[in-house]
C-alpha positions as CSV (number, residue, x, y, z in Angstrom):
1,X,-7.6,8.4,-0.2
2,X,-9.5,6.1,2.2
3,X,-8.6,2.5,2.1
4,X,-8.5,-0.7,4.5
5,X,-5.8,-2.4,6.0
6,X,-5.8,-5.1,8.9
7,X,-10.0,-5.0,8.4
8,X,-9.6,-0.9,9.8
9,X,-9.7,2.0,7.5
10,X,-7.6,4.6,6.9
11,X,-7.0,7.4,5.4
12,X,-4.0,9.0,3.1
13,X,-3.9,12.6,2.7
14,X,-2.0,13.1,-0.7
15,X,-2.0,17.1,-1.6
16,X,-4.4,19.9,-0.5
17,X,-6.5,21.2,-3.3
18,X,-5.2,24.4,-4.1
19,X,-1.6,23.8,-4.9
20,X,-2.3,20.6,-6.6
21,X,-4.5,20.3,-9.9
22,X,-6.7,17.3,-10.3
23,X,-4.7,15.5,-12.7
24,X,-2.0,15.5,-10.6
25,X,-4.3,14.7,-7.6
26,X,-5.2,11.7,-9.7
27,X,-1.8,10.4,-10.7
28,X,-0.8,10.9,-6.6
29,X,-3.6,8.5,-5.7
30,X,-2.5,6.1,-8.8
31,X,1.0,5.9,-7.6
32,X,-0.3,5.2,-3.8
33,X,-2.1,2.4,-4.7
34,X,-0.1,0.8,-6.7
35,X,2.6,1.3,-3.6
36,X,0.2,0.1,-1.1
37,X,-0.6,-2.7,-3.8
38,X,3.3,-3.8,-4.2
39,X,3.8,-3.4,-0.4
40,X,0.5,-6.0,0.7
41,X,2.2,-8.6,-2.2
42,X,5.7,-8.5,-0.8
43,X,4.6,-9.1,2.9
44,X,2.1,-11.7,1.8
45,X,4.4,-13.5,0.1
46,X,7.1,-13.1,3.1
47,X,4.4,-14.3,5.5
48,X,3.9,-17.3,3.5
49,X,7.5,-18.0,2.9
50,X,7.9,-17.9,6.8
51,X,5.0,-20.4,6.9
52,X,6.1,-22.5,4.9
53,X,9.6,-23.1,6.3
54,X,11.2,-21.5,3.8
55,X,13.4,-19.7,6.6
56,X,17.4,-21.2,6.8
57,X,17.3,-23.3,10.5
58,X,19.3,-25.7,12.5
């Protein structure tokens, strides 16, 4: 699965082809990106809350 992160692509291997039907193939590369989907929220959102001042200071 090819994808983009920091403006560079890259590239997720998820099965090889014989030991892995393409349903499954199919359902690998759902679950990815919706992991790589959760993942670019959460540190979005921590980035921002850092911006913000959200962080506990003197």
């Amino acid at each position: 699965m090819a994808y983009r992160f920091a403006g560079r692509q890259k590239l997720i291997s998820l099965c090889s082809y014989p030991s892995v039907s393409l349903r499954e193939a199919r359902e690998k590369r759902e679950d990815a990106k919706k992991t790589a989907e959760r993942t670019y929220r959460s540190q979005r959102s921590t980035a921002a809350g850092q911006r913000s001042g959200g962080g506990s200071g003197p």
